[in-house]
C-alpha positions, 0 to 999 in steps of 0.5 A, a space after each residue: 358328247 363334246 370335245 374340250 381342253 380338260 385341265 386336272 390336278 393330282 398327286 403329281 401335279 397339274 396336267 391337260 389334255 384333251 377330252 370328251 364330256 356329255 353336255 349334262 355335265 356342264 356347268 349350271 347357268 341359264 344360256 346354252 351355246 355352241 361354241 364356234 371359236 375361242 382364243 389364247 389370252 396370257 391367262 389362258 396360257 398361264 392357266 394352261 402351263 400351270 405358271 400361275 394358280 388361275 385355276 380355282 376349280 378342277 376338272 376346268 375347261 380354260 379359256 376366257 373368251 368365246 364365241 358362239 350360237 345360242 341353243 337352249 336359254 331360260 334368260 329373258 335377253 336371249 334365244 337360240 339362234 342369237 349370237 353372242 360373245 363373252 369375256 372374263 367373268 371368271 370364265 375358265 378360272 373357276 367356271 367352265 369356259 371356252 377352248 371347248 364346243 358346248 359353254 353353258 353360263 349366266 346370260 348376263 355375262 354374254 354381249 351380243 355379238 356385233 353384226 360386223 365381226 364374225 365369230 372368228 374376227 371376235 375372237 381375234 379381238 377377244 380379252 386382249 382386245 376388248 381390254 385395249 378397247 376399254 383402256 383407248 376409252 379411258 384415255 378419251 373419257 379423261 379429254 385425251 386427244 391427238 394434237 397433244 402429243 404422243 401416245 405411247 403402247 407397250 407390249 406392242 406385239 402382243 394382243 393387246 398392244 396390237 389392238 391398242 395401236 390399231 385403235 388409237 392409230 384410227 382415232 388420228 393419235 401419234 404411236 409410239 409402239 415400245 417392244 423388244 422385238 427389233 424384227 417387228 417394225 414394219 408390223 407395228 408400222 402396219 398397224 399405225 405406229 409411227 415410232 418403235 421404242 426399245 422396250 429396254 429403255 422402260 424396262 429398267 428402274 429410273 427417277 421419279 420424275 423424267 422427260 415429258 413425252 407421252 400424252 397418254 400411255 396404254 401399258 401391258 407391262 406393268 413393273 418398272 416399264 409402268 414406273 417410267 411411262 408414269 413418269 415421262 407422262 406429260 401434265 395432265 396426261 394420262 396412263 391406262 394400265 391393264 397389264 403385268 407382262 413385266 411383273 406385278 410389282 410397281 416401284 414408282 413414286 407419287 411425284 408424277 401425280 401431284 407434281 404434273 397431276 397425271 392420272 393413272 386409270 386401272 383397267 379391269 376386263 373380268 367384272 366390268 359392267 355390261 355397258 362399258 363393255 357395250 361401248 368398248 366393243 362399239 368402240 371395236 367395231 367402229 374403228 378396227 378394220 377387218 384387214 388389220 385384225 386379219 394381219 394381227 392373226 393366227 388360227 390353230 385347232 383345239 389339240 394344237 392351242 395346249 403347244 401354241 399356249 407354251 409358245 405364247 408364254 415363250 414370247 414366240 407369238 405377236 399378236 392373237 391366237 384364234 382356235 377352232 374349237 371345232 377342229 
């Protein structure tokens, strides 16, 4: 038996709880694994608190990132004993995924884990992190560097905007870490940031075009915040969008882009190949230091993950929400 965070569907609604399963009844694929620690993504909370249809299947075990020990496998790159790590893959939308003790999946989704992160410092990374990984490699492969100018990150307190700073922190880029938490200055200066910005000089509509700022931009907030960074961008320069904080809408014009030839990368974490999520997590291990990771963290049990997805969802959360599935 195993003990997982159950979400179910009836005539009334949506409901979650947690509960008890035989491992018989996971899932197929080819991998087994003892689950050591999970974390909570946005979309993990949004599955959890039924604020969005992320759910495709019912009975569903959420989480979209795990970590863990392999026990029994039938794929040629893995054995039991190896350690691995997942994110995305549709995991905890319409697969069993990781706020539970047993995961069984397609090998092909796992990466080993690197040999300097802990289960637990990967999970601290998790989703949020491995995105934020894959948007500071997009803004390096487009010839980003630090002498032309300013790198802007919005939703800087949250998990990926943390990370995001951290990483272009120690690549030698110039931070500018947009939020709208005024009490969150000296941790985003801890992380690197050189600046903090007023998230609501973004977050409101404006013009097409505006004063050139920012060599590159990471967003998680998409909507008008995404508008704007787009067009305060420089010539040539270059925003990674990976998010939807602020909505999914993005009311825009073309003008930054054939008018200053900026670049607008869209950062996909769910079905990414397995080498780009490779070099994200090289990416990861060479550059975020255990001390920062352990600054932007909080651990909490399973029971306690369904209250601590609602306060995520309340923005009471900076940072990453590590759960011990195991406790």
């Amino acid at each position: 038996m195993f003990s997982a965070l159950f979400i179910e569907k009836g005539e009334a609604g949506q409901s979650v709880s947690l509960a008890h399963r035989d491992e018989a009844q996971l899932p197929e694929g080819n991998v087994t694994l003892e689950v050591e620690y999970s974390t909570l993504n946005y979309k993990d909370a949004l599955a959890i608190t039924g604020k969005s249809p992320i759910v495709r299947k019912f009975p569903m075990i959420p989480g979209i990132d795990l970590a863990g020990v392999v026990t029994e496998s039938s794929h040629a790159d893995w054995s039991p004993g190896d350690r691995a790590v997942l994110n995305g893959w549709g995991v905890g939308e319409s697969h069993w995924g990781g706020l539970g003790q047993r995961a069984r999946l397609d090998g092909d989704w796992l990466v080993p884990l690197p040999e300097v992160f802990t289960s637990r410092q990967a999970m601290a990374i998790g989703t949020a992190g491995y995105t934020a990984a894959l948007c500071v490699n997009a803004l390096l492969a487009h010839g980003l560097t630090p002498d032309q100018g300013e790198v802007l990150v919005t939703g800087a307190t949250g998990g990926v905007g943390s990370v995001a700073v951290a990483l272009l922190a120690a690549s030698g880029f110039t931070v500018a870490a947009a939020t709208g938490k005024t009490t969150e200055v000296d941790y985003l200066q801890g992380l690197g940031a050189a600046t903090v910005v007023d998230r609501a000089e973004l977050a409101e509509k404006g013009k097409a075009l505006q004063k050139e700022r920012w060599a590159g931009v990471v967003d998680a907030a998409g909507s008008h915040t995404l508008a704007n960074a787009c067009a305060q961008t420089r010539y040539g320069g270059a925003v990674a969008a990976c998010g939807l904080a602020q909505g999914m809408d993005f009311g825009g014009t073309v003008a930054p882009f054939i008018l200053r030839g900026v670049t607008l990368f869209g950062i996909d974490s769910v079905m990414a190949p397995k080498a780009r999520r490779a070099e994200a997590w090289a990416r990861l291990a060479a550059d975020l230091e255990p001390e920062v990771l352990e600054s932007i963290t909080q651990e909490v049990a399973l029971p306690e993950a369904i209250d601590a997805a609602h306060r995520l969802m309340d923005g009471a959360v900076r940072g990453r929400i590590v759960v011990d599935v195991n406790r």
